[in-house]
C-alpha positions as semicolon CSV with decimal commas, in nm:
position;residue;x (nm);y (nm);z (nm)
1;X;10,870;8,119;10,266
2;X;10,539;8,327;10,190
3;X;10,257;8,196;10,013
4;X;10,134;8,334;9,732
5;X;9,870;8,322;9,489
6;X;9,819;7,969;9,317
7;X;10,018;7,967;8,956
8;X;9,895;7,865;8,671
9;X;10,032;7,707;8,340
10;X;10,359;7,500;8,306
11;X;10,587;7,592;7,984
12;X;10,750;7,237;7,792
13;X;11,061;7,176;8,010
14;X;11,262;7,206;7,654
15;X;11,145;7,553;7,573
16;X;11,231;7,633;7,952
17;X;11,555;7,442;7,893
18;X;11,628;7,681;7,582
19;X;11,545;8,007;7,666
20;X;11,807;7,887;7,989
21;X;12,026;7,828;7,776
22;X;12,004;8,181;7,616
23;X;12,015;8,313;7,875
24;X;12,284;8,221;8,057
25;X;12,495;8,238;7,708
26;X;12,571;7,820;7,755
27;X;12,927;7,777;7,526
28;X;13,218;7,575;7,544
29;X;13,492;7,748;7,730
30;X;13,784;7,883;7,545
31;X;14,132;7,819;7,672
32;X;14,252;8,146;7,863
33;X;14,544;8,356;7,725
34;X;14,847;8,510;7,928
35;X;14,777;8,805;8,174
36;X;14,793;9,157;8,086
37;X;14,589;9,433;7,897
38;X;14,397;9,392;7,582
39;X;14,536;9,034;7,396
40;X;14,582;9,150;7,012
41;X;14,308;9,069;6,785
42;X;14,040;9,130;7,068
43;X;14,106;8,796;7,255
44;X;14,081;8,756;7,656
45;X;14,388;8,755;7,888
46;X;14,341;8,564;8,220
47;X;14,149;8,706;8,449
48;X;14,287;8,908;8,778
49;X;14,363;8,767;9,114
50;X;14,201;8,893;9,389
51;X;14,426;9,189;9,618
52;X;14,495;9,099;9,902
53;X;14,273;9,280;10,114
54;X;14,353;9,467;10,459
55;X;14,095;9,634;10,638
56;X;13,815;9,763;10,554
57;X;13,805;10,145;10,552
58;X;13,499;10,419;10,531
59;X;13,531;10,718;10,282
60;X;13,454;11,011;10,468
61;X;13,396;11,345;10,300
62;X;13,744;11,452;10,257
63;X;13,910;11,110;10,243
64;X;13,892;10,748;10,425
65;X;13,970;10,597;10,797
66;X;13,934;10,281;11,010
67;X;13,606;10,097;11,066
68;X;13,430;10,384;11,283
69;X;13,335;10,219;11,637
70;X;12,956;10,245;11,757
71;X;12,783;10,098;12,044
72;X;12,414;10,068;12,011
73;X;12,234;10,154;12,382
74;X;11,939;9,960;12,470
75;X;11,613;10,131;12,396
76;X;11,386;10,179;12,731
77;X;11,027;10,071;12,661
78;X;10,894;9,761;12,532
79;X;11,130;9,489;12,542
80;X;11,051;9,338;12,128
81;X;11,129;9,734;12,056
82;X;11,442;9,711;12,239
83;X;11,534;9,446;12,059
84;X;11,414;9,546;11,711
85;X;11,601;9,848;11,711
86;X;11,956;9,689;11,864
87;X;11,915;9,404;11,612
88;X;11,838;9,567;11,291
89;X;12,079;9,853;11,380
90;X;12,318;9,644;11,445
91;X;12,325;9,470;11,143
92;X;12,269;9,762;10,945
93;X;12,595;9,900;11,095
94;X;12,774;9,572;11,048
95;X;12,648;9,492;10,655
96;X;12,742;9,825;10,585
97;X;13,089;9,783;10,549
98;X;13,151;10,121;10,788
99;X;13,129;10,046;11,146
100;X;13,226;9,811;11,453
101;X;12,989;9,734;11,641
102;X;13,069;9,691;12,017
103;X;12,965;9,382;12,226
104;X;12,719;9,583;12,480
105;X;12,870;9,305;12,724
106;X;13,153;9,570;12,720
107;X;12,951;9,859;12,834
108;X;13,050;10,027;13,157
109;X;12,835;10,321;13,134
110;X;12,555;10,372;13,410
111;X;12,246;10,421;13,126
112;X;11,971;10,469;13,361
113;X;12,218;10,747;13,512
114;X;12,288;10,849;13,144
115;X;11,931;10,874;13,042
116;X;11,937;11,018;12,700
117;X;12,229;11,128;12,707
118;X;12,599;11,014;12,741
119;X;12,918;11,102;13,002
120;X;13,209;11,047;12,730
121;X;13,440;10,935;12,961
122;X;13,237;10,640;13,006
123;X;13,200;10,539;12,643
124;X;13,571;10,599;12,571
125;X;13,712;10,369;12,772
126;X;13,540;10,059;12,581
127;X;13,660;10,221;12,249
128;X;13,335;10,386;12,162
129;X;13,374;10,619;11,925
130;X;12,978;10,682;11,880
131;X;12,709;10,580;12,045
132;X;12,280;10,519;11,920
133;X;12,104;10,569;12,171
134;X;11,737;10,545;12,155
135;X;11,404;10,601;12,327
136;X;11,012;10,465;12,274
137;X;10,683;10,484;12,401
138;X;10,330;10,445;12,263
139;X;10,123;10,680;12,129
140;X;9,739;10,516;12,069
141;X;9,858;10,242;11,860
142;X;10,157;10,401;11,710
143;X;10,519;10,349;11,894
144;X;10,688;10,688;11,911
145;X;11,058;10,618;11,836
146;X;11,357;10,867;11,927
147;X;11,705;10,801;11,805
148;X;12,010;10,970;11,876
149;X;12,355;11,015;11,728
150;X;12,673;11,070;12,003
151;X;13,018;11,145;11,871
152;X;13,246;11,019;12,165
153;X;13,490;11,310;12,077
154;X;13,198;11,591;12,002
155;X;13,059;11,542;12,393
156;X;12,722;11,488;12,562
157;X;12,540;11,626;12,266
158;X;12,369;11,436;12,035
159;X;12,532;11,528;11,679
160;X;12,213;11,348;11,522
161;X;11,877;11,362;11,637
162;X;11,530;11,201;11,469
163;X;11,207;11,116;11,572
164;X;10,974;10,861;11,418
165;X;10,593;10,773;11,462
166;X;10,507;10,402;11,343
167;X;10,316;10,070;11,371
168;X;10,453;9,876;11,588
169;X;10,531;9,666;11,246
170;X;10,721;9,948;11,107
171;X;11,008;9,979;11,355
172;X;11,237;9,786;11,146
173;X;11,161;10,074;10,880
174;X;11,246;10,387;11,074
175;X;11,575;10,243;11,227
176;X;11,663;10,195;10,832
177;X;11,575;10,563;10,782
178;X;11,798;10,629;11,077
179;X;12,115;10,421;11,000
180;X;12,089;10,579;10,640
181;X;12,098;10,884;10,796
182;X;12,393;10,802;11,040
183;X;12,566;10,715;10,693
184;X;12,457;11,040;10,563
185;X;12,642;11,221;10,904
186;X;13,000;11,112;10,809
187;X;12,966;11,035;10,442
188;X;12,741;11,281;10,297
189;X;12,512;11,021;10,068
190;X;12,243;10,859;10,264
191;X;12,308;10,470;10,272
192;X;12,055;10,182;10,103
193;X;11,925;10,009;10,463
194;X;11,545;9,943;10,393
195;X;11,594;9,899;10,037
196;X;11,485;9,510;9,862
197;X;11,660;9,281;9,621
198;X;11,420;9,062;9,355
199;X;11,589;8,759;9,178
200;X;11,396;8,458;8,982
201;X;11,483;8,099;9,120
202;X;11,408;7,745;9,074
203;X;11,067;7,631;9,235
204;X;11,023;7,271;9,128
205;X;11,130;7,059;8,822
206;X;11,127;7,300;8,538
207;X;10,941;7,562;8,733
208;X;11,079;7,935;8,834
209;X;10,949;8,201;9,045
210;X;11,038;8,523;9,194
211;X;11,136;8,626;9,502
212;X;11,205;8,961;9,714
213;X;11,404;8,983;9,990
214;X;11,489;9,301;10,216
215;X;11,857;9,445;10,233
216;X;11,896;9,279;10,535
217;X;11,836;8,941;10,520
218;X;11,524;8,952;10,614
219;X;11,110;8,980;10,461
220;X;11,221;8,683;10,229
221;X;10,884;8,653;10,008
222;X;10,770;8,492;9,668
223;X;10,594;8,771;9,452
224;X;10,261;8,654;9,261
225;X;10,327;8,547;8,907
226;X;10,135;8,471;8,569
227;X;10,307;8,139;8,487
228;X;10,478;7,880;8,707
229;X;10,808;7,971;8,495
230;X;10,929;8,329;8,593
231;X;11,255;8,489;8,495
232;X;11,417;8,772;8,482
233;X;11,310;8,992;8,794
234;X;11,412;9,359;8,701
235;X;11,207;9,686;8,886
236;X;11,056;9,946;8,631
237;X;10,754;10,174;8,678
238;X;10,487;10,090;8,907
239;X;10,666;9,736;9,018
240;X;10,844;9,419;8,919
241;X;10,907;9,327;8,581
242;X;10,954;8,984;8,469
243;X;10,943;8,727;8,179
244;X;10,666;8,474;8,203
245;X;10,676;8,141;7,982
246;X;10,281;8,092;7,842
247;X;10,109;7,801;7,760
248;X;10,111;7,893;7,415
249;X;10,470;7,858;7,436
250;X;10,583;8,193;7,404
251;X;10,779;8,397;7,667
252;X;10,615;8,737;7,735
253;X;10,653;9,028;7,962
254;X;10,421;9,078;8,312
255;X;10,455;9,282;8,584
256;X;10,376;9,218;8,953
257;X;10,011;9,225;9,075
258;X;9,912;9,248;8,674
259;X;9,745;8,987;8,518
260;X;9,818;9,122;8,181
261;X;10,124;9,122;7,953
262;X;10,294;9,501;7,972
263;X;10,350;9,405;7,550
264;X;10,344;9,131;7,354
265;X;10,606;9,056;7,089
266;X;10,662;8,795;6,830
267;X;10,950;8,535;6,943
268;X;11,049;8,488;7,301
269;X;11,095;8,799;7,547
270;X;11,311;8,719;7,829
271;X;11,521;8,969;7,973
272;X;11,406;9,331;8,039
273;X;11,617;9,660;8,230
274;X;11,507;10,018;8,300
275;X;11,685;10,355;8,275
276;X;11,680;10,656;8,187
277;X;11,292;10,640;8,095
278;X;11,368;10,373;7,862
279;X;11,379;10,008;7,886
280;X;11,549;9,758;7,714
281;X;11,423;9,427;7,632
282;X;11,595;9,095;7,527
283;X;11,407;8,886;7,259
284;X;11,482;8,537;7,111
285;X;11,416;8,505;6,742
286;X;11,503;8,244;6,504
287;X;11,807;8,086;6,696
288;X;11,938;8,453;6,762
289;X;11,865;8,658;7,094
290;X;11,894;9,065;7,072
291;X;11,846;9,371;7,267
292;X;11,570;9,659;7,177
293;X;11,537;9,949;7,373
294;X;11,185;10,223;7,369
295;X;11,001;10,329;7,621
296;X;10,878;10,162;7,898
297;X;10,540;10,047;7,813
298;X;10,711;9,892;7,512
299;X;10,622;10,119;7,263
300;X;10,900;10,262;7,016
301;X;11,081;9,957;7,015
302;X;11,430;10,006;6,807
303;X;11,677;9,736;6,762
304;X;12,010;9,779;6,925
305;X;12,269;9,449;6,850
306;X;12,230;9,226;6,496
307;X;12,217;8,888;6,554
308;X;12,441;8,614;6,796
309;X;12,353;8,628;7,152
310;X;12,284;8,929;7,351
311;X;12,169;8,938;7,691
312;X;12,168;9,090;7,993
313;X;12,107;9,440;7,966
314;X;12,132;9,701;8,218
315;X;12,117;10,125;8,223
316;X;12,396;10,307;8,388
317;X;12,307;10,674;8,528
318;X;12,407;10,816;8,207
319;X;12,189;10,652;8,031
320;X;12,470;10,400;7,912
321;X;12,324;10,045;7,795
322;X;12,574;9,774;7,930
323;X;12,507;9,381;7,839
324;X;12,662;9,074;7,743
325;X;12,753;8,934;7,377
326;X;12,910;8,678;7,205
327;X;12,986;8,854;6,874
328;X;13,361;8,836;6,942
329;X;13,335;8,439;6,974
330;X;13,259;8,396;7,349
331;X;13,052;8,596;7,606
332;X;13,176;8,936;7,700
333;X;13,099;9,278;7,827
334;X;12,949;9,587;7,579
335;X;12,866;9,882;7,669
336;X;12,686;10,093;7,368
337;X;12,802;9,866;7,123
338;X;13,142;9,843;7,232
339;X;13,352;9,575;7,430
340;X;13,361;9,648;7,804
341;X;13,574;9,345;7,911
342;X;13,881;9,210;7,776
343;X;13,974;8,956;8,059
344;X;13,907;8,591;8,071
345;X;13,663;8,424;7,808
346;X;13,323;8,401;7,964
347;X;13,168;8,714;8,118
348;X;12,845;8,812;8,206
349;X;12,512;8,971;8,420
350;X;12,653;9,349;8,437
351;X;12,524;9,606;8,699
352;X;12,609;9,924;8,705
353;X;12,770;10,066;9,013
354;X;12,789;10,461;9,118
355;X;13,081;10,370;9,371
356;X;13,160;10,670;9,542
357;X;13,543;10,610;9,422
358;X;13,418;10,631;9,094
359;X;13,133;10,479;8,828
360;X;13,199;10,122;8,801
361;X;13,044;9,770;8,634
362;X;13,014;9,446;8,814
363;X;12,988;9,133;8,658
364;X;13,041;8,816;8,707
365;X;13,364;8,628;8,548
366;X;13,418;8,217;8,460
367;X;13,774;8,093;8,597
368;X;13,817;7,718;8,526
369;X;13,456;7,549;8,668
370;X;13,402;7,798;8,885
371;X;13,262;8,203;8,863
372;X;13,364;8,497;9,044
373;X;13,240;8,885;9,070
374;X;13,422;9,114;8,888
375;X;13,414;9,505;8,865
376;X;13,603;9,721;8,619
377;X;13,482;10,063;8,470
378;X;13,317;10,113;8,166
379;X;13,564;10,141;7,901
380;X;13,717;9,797;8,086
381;X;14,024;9,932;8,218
382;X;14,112;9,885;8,636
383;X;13,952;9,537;8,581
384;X;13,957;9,390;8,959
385;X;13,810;9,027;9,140
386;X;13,631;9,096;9,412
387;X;13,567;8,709;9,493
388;X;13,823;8,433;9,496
389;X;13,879;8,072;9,638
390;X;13,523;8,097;9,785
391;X;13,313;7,891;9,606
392;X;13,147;7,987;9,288
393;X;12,978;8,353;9,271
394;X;12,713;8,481;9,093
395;X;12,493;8,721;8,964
396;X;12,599;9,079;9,131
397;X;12,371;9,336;9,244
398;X;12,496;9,697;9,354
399;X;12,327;9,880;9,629
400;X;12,170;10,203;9,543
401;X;12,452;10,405;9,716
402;X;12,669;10,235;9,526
403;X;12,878;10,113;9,845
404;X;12,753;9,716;9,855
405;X;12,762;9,443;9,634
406;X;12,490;9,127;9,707
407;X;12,574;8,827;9,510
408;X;12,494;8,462;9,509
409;X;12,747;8,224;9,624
410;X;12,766;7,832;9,627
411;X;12,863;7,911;10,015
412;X;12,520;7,849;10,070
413;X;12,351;8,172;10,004
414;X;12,318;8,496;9,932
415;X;12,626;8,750;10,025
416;X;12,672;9,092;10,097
417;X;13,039;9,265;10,070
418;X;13,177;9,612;9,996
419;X;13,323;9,687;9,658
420;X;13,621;9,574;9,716
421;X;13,498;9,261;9,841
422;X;13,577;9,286;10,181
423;X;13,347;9,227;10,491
424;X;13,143;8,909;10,278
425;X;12,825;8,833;10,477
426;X;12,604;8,549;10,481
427;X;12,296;8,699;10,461
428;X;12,020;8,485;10,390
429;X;12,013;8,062;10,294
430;X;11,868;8,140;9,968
431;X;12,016;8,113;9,595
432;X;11,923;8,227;9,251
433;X;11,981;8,446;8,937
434;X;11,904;8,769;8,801
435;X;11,936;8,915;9,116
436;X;11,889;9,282;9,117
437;X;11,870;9,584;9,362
438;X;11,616;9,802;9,395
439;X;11,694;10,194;9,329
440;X;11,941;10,057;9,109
């Protein structure tokens, strides 16, 4: 793990312990009522099994097919280049839900014969139905990098061609710009490979911090913080947002790399979203928590929920202000005042999601002592589980492209899967809350 700049201060473990408590909405669980639609009177129905999945499928423009086969060439040149760009395209390819990536063990095709190029004839006979091939050299102390797209069934010509100049630290960056674009070729919406996640997690005894962590897996780094007890990660203009518990005792918002507070307010700020050019901010006053919403440098502040608990508020694309409230009795979905979710008793953390089947909220769902991700769209309806019989699941995040969910899982990590909760990678020993994508 990175180090980072020494932190400073240490908020009273109770105040820590309370504003916990708010926010993760901490009430006895209500006994679950018979399946089905909306229970009369506004009470929850059990929540959905999971479908039982087949496989997973890409949606082309014009409709869906199989997992699309690739085989990623090795890259003449410098052996760590080689390997960056098999590795991270590889599991680019393979996180993404889209492709199957062949074991080069399987490769019959003379490369050095090849060049860059490819017979088809060779490639089909492992299965290939598109090939990355690649090419590097150095140029002064930048690595030139040439990438190629080959459909098997389009013939020797590269369908996709891109060239990239770079550090030699950078390489892992341009073959992210050049799966997205491989994406782009059969989808028609670029895909999220490059982009980071940012979620708070516990440090030490009563002690929080956030963290960053590429798309990937990989760059797993603590960001610089105010306080010792940081919560509530979310990205807004110019960086990270966050809540930062003072010595003083009050909660207050910061941003990354800025020593001071984006706004003060009276009572305890601990939640924060952007969207829209607005952001929405979560403040505990007198035993109640509630959402506000102005602009983003905190100005224009306008209060948006009366009293209970409200947390947990996120912008859809629309502008549409999603969170989580218990002014029904338990913890549940709203979305601009009204109830979202209408399906089990304890529901909460909503994302948006611009799935390209169709706009969609994740959240995550309490069944018995365990939790599970959940998606439904926005008026509640088409409610489906996306995790089940895997542990306890937490905290969703939605990629950017709208085609990934990361979530936390008692597994023993941190989890990648498509939306309909297929293809679940392992992709990094790490755990948290409040995890959030950026771009989204």
């Amino acid at each position: 793990m990175l180090e980072v700049t020494r932190l400073r201060t240490l908020a009273p473990l109770g105040l820590l312990a309370a504003v916990s408590a708010a926010l993760t909405l901490a009430m006895p669980a209500v006994a679950q009522q018979p399946a089905g639609g909306p229970a009369p009177g506004g009470a929850a129905s059990a929540l959905p099994a999971a479908t039982a999945g087949g496989s997973p499928m890409i949606m082309v423009q014009g409709g869906s097919r199989a997992l699309f086969k690739i085989a990623i060439a090795p890259v003449p040149g410098d052996a760590a280049v080689s390997s960056t760009v098999t590795e991270t395209a590889g599991r680019d390819f393979t996180l993404s839900s889209m492709f199957q990536v062949l074991d080069p063990k399987s490769f019959t095709a003379n490369l050095e014969k090849e060049g860059l190029s490819i017979e088809p004839s060779s490639w089909r006979t492992v299965g290939a139905e598109g090939v990355i091939k690649g090419l590097s050299s150095m140029r002064g102390a930048n690595v030139h990098l040439e990438l190629r797209l080959y459909v098997v069934s389009r013939g020797s010509d590269a369908v996709l061609k891109k060239e990239y100049d770079v550090a030699p630290n950078a390489v892992r960056g341009a073959v992210h710009q050049f799966a997205n674009e491989v994406v782009k070729y059969f989808t028609g919406t670029a895909g999220s490979f490059g982009s980071r996640l940012v979620f708070s997690a516990t440090t030490g005894r009563g002690q929080k911090g956030i963290f960053s962590i590429d798309s990937d897996g990989q760059g797993l780094g603590r960001l610089p913080a105010v306080s010792n007890v940081a919560l509530a990660p979310a990205v807004g203009p110019g960086g990270v947002h966050y809540a930062a518990g003072l010595a003083d005792g009050s909660y207050q918002l910061f941003k990354v790399g800025n020593p001071a507070a984006v706004m003060k307010h009276a009572g305890l700020v601990f939640g924060v979203a952007f969207g829209g050019g607005k952001m929405a901010l979560v403040i505990s006053q007198n035993g109640a928590s509630d959402i506000y919403t102005g602009a983003p440098d905190g100005s224009g502040l306008t209060k948006v929920t009366n009293g209970g608990l409200n947390t947990h508020p996120a912008f859809g694309p629309g502008g549409q202000l999603a969170y989580v409230s218990n002014q029904g009795g338990n913890p549940q979905i709203y979305v601009d005042g009204k109830r979202a979710s209408f399906r089990g008793t304890y529901n909460m953390a909503p994302v948006w999601c611009n799935d390209p089947e169709g706009l969609k909220i994740l959240f995550m769902g309490r069944d018995g002592g365990s939790w599970d991700i959940f998606s439904s769209d926005p008026g509640g309806s088409s409610m489906k589980r996306l995790t089940q019989d895997q542990g306890s699941n937490t905290y969703p995040a939605c990629s950017p492209d709208g085609r990934s969910v990361a979530f936390f899982s008692t597994r023993g990590g941190l989890y990648l899967a498509n939306m309909q909760g297929q293809n679940q990678q392992k992709i990094a020993s790490v755990t948290g809350e409040s995890l959030r994508w950026e771009g989204n």
